[in-house]
N, C-alpha and C positions, 0 to 999 in steps of 0.2 A: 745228723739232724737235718741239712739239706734233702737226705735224698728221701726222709719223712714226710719233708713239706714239700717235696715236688711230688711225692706219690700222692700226698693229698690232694693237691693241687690236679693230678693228673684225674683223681677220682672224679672231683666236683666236676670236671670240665666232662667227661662222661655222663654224668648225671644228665648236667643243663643238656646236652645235647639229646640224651633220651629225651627228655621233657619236650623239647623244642621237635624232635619227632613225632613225639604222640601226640602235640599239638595240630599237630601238618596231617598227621594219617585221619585225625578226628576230624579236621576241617574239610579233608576230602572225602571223610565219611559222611557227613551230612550236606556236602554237597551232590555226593551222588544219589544219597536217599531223596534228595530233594529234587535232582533230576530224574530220577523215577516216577518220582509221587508227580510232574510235571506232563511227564509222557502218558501218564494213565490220565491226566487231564484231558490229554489233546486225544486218546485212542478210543477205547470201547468203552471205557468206564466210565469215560466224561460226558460222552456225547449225548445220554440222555439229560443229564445236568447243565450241561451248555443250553437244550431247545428249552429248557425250563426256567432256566434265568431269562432268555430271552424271547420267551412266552411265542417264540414262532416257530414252525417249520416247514422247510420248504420241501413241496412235495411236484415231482416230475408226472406228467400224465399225459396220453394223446386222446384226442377230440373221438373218442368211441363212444356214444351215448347207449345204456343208459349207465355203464358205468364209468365213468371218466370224461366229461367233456365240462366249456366253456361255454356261457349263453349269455348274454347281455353283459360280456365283463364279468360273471360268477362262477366259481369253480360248481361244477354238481355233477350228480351220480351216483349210484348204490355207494359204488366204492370208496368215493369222495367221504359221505356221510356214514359209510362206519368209521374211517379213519379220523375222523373230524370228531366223533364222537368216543374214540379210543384218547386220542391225545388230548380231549378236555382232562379225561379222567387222569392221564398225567401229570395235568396243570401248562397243557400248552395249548389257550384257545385258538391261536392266530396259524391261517393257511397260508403260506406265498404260494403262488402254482408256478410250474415256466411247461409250458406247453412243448412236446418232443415230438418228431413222429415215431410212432411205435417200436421198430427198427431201432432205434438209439436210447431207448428209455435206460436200459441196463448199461451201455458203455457214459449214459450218461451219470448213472449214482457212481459208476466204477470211479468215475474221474472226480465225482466229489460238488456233482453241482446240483443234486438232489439228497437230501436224508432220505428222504422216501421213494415209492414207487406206489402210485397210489392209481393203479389202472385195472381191475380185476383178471392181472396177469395171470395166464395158467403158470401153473407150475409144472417143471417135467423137468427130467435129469439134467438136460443139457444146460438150461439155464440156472441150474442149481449149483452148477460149477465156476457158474458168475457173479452169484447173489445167494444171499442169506431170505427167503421167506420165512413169512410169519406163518401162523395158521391158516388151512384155508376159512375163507368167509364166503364162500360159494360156489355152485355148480352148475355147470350150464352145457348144452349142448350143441349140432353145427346146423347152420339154414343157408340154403339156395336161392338166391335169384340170378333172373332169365329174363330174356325179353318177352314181351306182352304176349302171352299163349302160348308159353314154352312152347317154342317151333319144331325143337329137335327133340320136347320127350323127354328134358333131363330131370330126376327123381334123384340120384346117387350119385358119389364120388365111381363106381362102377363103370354109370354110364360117360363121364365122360374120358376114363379107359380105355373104354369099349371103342370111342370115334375118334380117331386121331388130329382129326378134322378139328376137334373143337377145342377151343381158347378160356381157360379162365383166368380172371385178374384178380390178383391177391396181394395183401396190405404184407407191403414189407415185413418182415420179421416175426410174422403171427403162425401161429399151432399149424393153420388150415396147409401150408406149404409144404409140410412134411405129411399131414393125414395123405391130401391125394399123392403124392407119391407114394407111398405105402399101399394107397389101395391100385397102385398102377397106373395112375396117370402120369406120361414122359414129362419130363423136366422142360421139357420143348411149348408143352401145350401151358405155361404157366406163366402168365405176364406178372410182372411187380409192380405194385403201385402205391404212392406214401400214405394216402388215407384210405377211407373208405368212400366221400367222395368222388377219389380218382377212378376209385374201380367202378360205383353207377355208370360214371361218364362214359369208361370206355366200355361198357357195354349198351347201354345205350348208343352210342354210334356207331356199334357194329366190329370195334376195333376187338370184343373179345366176348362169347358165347354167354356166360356167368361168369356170378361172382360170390365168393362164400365166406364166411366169417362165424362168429359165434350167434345162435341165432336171436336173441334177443337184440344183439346189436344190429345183426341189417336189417330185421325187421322193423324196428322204432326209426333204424336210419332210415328208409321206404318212408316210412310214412308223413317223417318231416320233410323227406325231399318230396311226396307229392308226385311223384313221376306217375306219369297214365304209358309210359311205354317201358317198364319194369313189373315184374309180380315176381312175389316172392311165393317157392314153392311150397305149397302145404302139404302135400304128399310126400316130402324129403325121407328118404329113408336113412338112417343113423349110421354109419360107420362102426362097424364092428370091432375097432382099430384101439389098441395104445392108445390112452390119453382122452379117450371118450366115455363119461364124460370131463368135462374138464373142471380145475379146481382153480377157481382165482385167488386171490392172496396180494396183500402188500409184500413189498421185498427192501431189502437192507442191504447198506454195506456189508461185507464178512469182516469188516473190523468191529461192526458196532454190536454184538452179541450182548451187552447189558439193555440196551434201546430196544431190541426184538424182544428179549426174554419181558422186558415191561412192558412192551405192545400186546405181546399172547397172552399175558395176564390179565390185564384190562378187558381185550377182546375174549376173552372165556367167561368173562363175569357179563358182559353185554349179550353173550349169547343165550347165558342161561336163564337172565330178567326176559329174554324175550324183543331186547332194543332191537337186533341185528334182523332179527323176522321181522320185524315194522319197518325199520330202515329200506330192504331188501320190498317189501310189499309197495312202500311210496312211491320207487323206482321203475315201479312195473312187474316186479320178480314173484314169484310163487314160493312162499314161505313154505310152503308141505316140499313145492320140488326141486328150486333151488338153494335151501340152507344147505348147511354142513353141521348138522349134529350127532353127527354118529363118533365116538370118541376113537371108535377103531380108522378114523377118515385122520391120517399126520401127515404134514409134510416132511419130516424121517423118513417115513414110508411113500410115499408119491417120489419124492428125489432117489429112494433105493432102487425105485422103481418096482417094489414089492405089490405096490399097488399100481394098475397100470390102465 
């Protein structure tokens, strides 16, 4: 009879002890589903849900008029006011800007101090391996300026190949530092400089021959700066090169893939009403020559480099 009621005894005590297991494995099951469900908060899945509870987001930009700059304290620009007008359609009206020089716009979303990049970056392979771009939202090509009566004759990245002599100053971390290499200008003849500002100046005093950017930008910049000992060349001839023309675009973390895929959505609906060609036209732009409505125009394909 004992060794009945120790066997029973020994069973129940088995039991509780299962029980008291599936207790422990279930509590750590739902803690850990609960730390998952937690990290998809903080990762890609949340992050368009965080700017929209908190009705803001903060977008990284440098002072590149007409797409990206600052003016009395106001964010504005083409590019400003598509994204301004994607993110309404979100449910996030509010902009913070923090102003970068261009050079750092991408290591600064890397690091997490921008959601956005809201500068009519081009897009090309190399930066594609740092940043997630949206669609493009427009095309633009390159412009020259020279001192007052182009002295030296320059027209093309060719020409200043052709002179070893000659100096141009380029905004840190933009397209133009790889075009004239490409088209053969020594790495020697290429000063850096953080704005576009820096570069009038040092041509203007002689410290560097030109200076070249996208051209809608140095040409608006020209004209705010007013300079009588600058011209911007009308004659430029186009670069035959990779990357020309170029495609700007907002860019994202590569964690936030829900945030892009809800930005390109909005932004394909803005394009097809027609807002981004009015947007793009207030700015200064040319709706016939700078949109991007050609469906066969992806940035899939511009970072494949398929398109180039």
């Amino acid at each position: 009879m004992k060794k009945i009621l120790l066997a029973a005894l020994f069973i129940a005590l088995l039991a509780l002890a299962a029980c008291g297991s599936s207790d422990d494995d279930s509590a750590e099951g739902d803690s850990g589903n609960s730390g998952d469900s937690g990290e998809s908060t903080e990762g890609s899945d949340g992050k368009l849900a965080e700017l929209q509870d908190a009705g803001t987001v903060t977008v990284g930009f440098a002072n590149e008029k007409p797409y990206a700059y600052q003016e009395d304290g106001e964010l504005k620009g083409a590019a400003v006011d598509i994204a301004k007008a994607v993110f309404a359609e979100l449910g996030v009206d509010d902009m913070e800007s923090q102003l970068a020089d261009f050079g750092q716009l991408i290591p600064g979303l890397k690091a997490g101090k921008f959601d956005v990049i809201t500068a009519g970056m081009a897009i090309n392979p190399d930066r594609c391996e740092n940043a997630d771009f949206g669609e493009p939202e427009m095309q633009y090509g390159e412009g020259l300026i020279v001192q007052k009566g182009n002295p030296l004759g320059l027209e093309s990245y060719t020409d200043i190949a052709d002179n070893p002599d000659v100096t141009v100053s380029v905004m840190a971390g933009a397209t133009e530092n790889e075009f004239l290499k490409s088209e053969g200008v020594d790495p020697g003849q290429i000063q850096s400089a953080p704005d576009i500002p820096a570069t009038f100046s040092a041509v203007e005093s002689g410290r560097a021959d030109a200076t070249t950017g996208t051209e809608m930008t140095i040409k608006m910049a020209l004209e705010s700066a007013g300079s009588d000992n600058l011209e911007f060349v009308e004659s430029f001839e186009q670069p035959d090169i990779d990357g020309v023309p170029s495609y700007g675009a907002a860019a994202f973390h590569q964690d936030n893939d829900e945030l892009r895929e809800a930005y390109n959505e909005k932004l394909a609906e803005l394009k097809e009403d027609g807002t981004v060609d009015e947007l793009l036209e207030k700015n200064g732009f040319s709706a016939e020559g700078n949109s991007v409505n050609d469906p066969e125009i992806t940035t899939e394909k511009i970072c494949s480099g398929e398109i180039k």
